[in-house]
C-alpha positions as CSV (number, residue, x, y, z in Angstrom):
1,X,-16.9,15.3,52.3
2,X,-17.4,12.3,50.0
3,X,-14.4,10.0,49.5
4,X,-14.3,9.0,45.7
5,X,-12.2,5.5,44.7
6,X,-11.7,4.6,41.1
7,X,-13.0,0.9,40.3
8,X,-10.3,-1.6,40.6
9,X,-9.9,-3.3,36.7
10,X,-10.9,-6.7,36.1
11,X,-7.7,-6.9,34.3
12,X,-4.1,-6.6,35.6
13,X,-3.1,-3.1,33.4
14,X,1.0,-4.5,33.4
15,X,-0.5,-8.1,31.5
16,X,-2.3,-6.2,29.3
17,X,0.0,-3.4,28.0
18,X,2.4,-6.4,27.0
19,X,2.0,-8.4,24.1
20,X,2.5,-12.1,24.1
21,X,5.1,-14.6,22.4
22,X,2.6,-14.7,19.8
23,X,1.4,-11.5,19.2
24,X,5.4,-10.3,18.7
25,X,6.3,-12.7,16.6
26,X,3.1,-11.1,14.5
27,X,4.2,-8.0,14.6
28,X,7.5,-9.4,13.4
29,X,6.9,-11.2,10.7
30,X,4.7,-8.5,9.6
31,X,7.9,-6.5,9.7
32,X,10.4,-8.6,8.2
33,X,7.2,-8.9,5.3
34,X,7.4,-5.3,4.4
35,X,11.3,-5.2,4.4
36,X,11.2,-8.2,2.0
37,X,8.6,-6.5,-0.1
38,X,10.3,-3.3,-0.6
39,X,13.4,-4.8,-1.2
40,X,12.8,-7.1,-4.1
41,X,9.9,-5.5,-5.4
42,X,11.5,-6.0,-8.6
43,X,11.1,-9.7,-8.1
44,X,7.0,-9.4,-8.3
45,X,6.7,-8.3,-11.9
46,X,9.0,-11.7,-13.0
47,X,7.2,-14.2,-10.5
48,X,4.1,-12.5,-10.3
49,X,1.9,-11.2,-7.7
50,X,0.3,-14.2,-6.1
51,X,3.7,-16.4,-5.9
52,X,5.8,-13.6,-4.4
53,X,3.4,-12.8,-1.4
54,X,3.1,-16.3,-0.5
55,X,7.2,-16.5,-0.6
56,X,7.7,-13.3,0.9
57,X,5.1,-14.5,3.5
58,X,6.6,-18.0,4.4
59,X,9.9,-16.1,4.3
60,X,8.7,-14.1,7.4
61,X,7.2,-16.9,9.4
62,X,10.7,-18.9,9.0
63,X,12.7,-15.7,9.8
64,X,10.4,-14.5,12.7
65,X,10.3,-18.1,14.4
66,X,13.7,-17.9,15.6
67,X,14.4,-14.6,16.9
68,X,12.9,-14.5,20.6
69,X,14.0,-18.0,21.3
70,X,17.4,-16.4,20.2
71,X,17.1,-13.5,22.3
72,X,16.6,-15.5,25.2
73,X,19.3,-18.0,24.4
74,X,21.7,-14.5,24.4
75,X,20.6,-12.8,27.5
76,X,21.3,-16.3,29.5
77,X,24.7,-16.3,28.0
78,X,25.4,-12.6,28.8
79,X,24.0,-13.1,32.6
80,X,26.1,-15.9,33.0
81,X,29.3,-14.0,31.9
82,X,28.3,-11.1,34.1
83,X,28.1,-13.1,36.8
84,X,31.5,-14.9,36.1
């Protein structure tokens, strides 16, 4: 009877299936793009095109670079009253 074992990955599979800092604030901003798009879509036609995706876009970054540091900052606080 032959024993069979699966290669061991090169990779740890948990790092992997996560994304980084970076790659969620990515898919954030990407988010928080489409929300603004759809929302004042009515705004393109006045500014135009061009100008409204770069605003909707630097609208995301500054709206998307807050949030996990945020997160963090509330989970310490709701630890610490937990533990109170």
């Amino acid at each position: 009877m032959i024993k069979f074992t699966a290669p061991k990955p090169s990779i740890n599979m948990e790092k992997a299936k996560k994304p980084n800092l970076k790659e969620k604030n990515q898919i954030l901003r990407k988010e928080t793009e489409e929300i603004l798009t759809a929302t004042f879509s009515h705004l393109k036609e006045v500014i135009g095109e061009k100008k409204f995706n770069e605003k909707v876009r630097k609208a995301g970054k500054i709206l998307a670079a807050g949030v996990e540091k945020r997160k963090a900052k509330l989970e310490a606080i709701k630890e610490k009253s937990a533990s109170s």
